[in-house]
C-alpha positions as CSV (number, residue, x, y, z in Angstrom):
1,X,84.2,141.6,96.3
2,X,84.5,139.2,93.6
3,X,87.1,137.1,92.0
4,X,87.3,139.9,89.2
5,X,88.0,142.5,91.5
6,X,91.1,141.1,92.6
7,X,94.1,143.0,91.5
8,X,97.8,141.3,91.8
9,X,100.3,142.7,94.8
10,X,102.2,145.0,92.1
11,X,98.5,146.6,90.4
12,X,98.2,147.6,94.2
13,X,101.5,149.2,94.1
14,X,101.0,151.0,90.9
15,X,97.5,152.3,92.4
16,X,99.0,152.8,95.8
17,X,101.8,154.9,94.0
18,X,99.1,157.2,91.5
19,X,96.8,157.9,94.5
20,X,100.1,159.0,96.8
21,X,100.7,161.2,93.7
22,X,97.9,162.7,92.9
23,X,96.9,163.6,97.3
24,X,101.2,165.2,96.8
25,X,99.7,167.3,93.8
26,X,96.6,168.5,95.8
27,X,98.9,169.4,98.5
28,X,101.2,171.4,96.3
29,X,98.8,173.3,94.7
30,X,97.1,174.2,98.3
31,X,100.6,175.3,99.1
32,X,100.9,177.4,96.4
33,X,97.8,178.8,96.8
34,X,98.4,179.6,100.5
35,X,102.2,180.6,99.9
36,X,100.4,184.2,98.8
37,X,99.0,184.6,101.9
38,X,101.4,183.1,104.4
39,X,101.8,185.8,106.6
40,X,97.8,186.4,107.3
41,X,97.4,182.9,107.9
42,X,100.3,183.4,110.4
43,X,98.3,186.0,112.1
44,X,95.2,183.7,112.3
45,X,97.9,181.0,114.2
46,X,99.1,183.8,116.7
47,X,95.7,184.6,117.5
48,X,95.1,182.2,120.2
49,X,98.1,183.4,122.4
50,X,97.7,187.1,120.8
51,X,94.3,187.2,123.1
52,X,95.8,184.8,126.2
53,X,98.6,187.3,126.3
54,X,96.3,190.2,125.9
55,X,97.8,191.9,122.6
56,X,101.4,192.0,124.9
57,X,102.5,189.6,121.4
58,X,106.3,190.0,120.6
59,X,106.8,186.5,118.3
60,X,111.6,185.9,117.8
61,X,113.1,184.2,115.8
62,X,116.5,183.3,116.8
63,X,118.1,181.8,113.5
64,X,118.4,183.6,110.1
65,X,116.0,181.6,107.9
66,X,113.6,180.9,110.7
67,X,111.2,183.3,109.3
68,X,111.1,182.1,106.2
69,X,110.9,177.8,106.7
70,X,108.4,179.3,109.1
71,X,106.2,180.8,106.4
72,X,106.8,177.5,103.9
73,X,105.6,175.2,106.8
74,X,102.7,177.4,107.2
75,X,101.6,177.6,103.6
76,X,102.0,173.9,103.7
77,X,100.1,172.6,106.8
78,X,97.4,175.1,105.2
79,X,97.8,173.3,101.9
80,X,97.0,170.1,103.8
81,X,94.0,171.3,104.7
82,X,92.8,172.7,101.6
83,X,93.9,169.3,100.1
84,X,91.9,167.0,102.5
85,X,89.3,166.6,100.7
86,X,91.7,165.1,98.3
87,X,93.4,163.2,101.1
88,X,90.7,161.2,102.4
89,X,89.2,160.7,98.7
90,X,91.9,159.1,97.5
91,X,92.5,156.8,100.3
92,X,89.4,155.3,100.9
93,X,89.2,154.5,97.0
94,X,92.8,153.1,97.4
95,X,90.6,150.7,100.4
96,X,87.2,150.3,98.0
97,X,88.5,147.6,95.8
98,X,89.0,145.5,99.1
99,X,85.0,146.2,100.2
100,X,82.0,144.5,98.8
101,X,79.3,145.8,96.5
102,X,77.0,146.8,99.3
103,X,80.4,148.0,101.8
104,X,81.2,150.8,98.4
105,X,77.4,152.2,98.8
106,X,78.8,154.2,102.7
107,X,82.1,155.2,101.1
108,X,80.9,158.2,99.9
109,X,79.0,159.4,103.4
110,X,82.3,158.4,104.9
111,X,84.2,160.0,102.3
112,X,82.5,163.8,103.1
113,X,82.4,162.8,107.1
114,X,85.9,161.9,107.2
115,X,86.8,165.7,106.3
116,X,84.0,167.5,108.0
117,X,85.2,165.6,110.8
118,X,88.9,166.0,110.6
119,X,88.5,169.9,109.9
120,X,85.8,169.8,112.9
121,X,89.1,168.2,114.5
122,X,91.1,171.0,113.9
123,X,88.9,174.3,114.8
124,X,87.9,172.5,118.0
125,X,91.5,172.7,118.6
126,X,92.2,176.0,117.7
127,X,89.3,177.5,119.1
128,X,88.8,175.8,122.7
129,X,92.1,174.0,123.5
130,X,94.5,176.6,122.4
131,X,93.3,179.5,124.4
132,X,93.0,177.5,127.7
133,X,96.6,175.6,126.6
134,X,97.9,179.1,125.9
135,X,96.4,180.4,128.9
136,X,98.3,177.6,131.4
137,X,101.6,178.1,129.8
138,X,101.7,181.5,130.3
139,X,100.6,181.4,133.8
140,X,104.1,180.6,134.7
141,X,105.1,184.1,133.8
142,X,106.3,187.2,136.1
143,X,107.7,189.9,136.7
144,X,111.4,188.4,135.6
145,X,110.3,185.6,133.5
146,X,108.7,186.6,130.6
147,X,107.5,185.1,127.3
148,X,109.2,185.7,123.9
149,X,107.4,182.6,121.7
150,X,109.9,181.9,118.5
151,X,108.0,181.8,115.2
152,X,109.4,178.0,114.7
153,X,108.7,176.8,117.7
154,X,105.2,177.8,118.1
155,X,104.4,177.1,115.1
156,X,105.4,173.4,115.7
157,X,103.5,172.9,118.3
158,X,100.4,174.4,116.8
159,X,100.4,172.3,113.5
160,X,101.2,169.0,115.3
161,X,97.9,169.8,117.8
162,X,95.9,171.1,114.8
163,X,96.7,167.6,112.8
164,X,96.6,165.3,116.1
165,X,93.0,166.4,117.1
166,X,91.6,166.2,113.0
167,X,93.0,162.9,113.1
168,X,91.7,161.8,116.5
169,X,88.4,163.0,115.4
170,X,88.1,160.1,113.1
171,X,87.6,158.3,115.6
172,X,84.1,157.5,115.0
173,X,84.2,156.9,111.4
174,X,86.8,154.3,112.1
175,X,84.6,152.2,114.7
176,X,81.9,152.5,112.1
177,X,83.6,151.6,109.0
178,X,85.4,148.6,111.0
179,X,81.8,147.4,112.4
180,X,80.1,147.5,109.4
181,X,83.1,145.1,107.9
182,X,82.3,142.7,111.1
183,X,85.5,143.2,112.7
184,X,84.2,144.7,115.8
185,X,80.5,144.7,117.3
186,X,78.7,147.4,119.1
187,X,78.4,144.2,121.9
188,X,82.7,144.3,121.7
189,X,82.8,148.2,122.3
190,X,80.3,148.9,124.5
191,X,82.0,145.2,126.6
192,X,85.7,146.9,126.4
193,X,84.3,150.4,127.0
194,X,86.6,151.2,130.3
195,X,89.7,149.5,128.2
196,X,88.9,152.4,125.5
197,X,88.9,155.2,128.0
198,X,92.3,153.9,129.7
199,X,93.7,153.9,125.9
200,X,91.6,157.6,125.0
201,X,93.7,158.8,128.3
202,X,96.9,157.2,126.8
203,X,96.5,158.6,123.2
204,X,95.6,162.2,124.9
205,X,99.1,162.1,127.3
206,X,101.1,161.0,124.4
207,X,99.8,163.9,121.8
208,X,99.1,166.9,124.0
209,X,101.7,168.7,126.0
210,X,102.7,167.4,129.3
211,X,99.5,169.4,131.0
212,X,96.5,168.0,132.4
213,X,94.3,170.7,131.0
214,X,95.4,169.6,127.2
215,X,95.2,166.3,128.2
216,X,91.3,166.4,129.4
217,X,90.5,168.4,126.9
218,X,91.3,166.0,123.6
219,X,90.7,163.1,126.2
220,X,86.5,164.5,126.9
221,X,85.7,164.8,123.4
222,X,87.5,161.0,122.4
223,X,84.9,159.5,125.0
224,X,82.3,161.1,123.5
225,X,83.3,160.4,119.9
226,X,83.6,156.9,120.7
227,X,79.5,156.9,121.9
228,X,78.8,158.5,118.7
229,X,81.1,155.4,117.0
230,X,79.0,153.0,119.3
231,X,76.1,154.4,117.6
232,X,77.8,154.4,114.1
233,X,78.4,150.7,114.7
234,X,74.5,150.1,115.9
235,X,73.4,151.9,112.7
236,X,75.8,151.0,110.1
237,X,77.3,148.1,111.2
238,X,77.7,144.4,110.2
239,X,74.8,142.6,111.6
240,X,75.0,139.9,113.4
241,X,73.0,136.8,113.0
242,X,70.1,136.6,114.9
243,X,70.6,133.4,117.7
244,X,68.2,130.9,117.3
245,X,65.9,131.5,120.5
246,X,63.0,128.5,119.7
247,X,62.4,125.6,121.8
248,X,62.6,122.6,120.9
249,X,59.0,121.2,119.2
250,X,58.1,118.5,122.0
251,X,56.6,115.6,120.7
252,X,53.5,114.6,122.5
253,X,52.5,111.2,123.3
254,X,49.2,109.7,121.8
């Protein structure tokens, strides 16, 4: 970064405030383009429990505009997923000025990664946590307790699973990005490797249902995303100076 680059506190502001605007407008239009097929997309969100409850689906909704805030919050979580792209674009060139010549040259692998990873977030989610979720849940049913899911409510807890897996699914590009700026070493995170699974187990109990099943299941994959950030961080990160092994030259004696 050089003394040119250096932008005051309110130029960070104004860029800060254009980038927020611009990720809004990306979101808005992926609204409106999902907004025409809301209630398809709602389809592809019941399908998880639609097969866990073996077609036996009967989705309430117990307040008069429930149905329809439900289909706005579904055209929008979709439109924040059509606009990640955008998303992560925007932020890491809102973080670029900060880098050095040689940090810019990975923001544009990162840039790609970040969303194949966040979207690889999400369909990991939907595909192999939600029907095994789905499946738990329901197994408290019987023959006088029966299921009746509301449209608001399960939708809810879908979109904040769908967005809490893409985002922990970063995982690795953040242990690379922050290696290859020299604020953590692959030495550092292989040392506090057990501290990282306590915290993994932590992040999992605090984002997925009170369940051990949802719990293991974001908490497998965060161990193994944090290898792959190990070997980020050993590929891409900062290197550290090399200690200076030599002996001391002895001086013989004539």
């Amino acid at each position: 970064m050089n003394e040119d680059d250096k932008l005051p506190f309110t130029a960070h502001l104004e860029e800060l405030r254009t980038r927020l605007i611009r990720s809004f407008v990306a979101i808005g239009i992926g609204f409106a383009i999902s907004y025409g097929f809301k209630e398809k997309l709602f389809e592809i969100l019941m399908s998880p429990l639609v097969l866990v409850m073996k077609g036996d689906t009967k989705m309430i909704f117990t307040g008069l505009a429930e149905a329809f805030f439900t289909y706005m919050k579904v055209a929008f979580l979709s439109g924040i997923l059509l606009a990640s792209p955008v998303i992560f674009f925007e932020f890491w060139m809102f973080v670029s000025p900060g880098l050095y010549k040689k940090e810019r040259k990975i923001l544009i692998p990162i840039m790609v990664l970040s969303t194949v990873f966040f979207l690889g977030g999400t369909l990991f989610g939907y595909f192999i946590v939600f029907p095994y979720g789905f499946e738990f849940f329901l197994s408290f049913t019987n023959e006088n307790i029966q299921a009746f899911p509301s449209m608001g409510e399960y939708l809810s807890f879908v979109s904040k699973m769908l967005i809490a897996f893409g985002l922990v699914f970063e995982l690795p590009l953040v242990l690379t990005f922050m290696a290859r700026l020299g604020i953590v070493s692959v030495d550092f995170l292989k040392t506090n490797r057990k501290y990282a699974i306590l915290v993994i187990f932590i992040v999992a109990a605090i984002l997925t249902p009170p369940d051990v099943i949802s719990q293991v299941m974001m908490a497998v994959p965060l161990m193994f995303l944090y290898e792959i950030g190990i070997f980020g961080a050993r590929m891409f990160g900062k290197k550290q100076p090399e200690e200076d092994l030599r002996k001391p030259v002895e001086v013989s004696e004539k």
